[in-house]
Backbone bond lengths (Angstrom), bond angles and torsions (degrees), N, CA, C in turn:
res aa  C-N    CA-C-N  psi(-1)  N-CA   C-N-CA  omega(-1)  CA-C   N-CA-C  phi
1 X - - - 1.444 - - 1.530 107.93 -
2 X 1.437 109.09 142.48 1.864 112.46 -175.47 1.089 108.21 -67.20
3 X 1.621 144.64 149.54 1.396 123.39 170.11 1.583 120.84 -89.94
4 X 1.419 115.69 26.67 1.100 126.80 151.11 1.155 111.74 -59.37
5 X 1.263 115.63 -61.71 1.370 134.89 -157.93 1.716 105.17 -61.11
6 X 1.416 104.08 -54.24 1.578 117.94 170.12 1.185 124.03 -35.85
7 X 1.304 108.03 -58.26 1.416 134.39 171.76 1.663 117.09 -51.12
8 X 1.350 114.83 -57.78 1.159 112.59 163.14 1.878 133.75 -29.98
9 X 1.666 108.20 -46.28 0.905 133.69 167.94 1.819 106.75 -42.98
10 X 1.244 128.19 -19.31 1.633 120.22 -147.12 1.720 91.74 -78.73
11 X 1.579 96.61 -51.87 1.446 109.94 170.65 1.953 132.80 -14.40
12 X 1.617 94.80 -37.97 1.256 125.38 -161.44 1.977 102.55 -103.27
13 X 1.316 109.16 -59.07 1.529 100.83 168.02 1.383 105.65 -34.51
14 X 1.297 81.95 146.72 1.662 132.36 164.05 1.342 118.32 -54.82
15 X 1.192 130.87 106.91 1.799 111.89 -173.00 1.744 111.84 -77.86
16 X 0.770 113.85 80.05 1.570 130.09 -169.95 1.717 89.58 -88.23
17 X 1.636 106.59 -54.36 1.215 124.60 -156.37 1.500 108.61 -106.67
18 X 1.517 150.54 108.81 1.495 142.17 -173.24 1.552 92.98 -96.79
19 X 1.084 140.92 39.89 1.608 126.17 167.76 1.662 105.01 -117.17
20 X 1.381 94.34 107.90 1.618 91.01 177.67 1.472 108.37 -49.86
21 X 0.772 117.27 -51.02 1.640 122.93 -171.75 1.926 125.11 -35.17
22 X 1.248 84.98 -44.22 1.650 111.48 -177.40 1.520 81.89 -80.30
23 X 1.287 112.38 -75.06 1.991 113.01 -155.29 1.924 104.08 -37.74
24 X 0.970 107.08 -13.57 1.667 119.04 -179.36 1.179 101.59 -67.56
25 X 1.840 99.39 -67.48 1.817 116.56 174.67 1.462 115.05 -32.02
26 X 1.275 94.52 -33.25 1.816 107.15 -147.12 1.515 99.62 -77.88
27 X 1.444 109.48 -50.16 1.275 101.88 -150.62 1.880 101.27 -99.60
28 X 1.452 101.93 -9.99 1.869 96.95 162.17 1.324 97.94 -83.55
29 X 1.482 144.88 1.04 1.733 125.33 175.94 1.363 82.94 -80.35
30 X 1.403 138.10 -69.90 1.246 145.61 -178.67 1.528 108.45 -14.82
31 X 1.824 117.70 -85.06 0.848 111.41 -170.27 1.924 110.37 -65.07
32 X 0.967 145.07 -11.56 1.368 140.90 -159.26 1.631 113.11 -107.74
33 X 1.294 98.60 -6.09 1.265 101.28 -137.31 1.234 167.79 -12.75
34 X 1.288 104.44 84.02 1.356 131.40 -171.51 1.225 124.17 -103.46
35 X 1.309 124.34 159.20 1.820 135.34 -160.86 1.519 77.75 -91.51
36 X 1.367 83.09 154.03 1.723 113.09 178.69 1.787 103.50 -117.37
37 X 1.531 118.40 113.91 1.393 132.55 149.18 1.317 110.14 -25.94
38 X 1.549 154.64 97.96 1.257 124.37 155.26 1.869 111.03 -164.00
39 X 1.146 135.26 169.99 1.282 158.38 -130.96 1.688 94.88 -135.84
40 X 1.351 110.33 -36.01 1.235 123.35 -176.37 1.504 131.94 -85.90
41 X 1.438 105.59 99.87 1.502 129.94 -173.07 1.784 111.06 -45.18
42 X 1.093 103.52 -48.33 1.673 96.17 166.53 1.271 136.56 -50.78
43 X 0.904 103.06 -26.96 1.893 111.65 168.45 1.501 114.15 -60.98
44 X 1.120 132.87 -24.76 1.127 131.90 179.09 1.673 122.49 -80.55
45 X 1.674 112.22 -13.92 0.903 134.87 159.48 1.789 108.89 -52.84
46 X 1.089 119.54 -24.22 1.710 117.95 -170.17 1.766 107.79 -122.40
47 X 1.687 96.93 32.55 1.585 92.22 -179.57 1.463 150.46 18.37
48 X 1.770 84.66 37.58 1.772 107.56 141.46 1.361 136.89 -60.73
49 X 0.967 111.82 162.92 1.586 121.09 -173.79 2.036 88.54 -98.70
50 X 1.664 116.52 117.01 1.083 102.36 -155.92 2.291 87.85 -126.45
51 X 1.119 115.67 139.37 1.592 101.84 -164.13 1.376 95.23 -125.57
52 X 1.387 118.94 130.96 1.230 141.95 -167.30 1.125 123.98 -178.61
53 X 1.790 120.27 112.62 1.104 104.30 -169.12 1.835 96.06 -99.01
């Protein structure tokens, strides 16, 4: 998928999360779907696969 296209998607999240940075993360785990690296409890709010031990 283009990350235009991905990107587009940010519009549409849920503000669970206010860090543009992550909402980037967020919404290519979404489209790609892939687990997200992170420490950060909010991510789980957007029913990712989130890995942290």
């Amino acid at each position: 998928m283009h990350l235009w296209k991905i990107l587009r998607n940010i519009e549409k999240l849920p503000l669970h999360h206010r860090d543009s940075f992550d909402r980037i993360i967020i919404v290519q785990a979404l489209a790609e779907h892939l687990p997200v690296v992170s420490s950060d409890a909010a991510f789980d709010a957007y029913g990712i696969e989130r890995i942290w031990e």
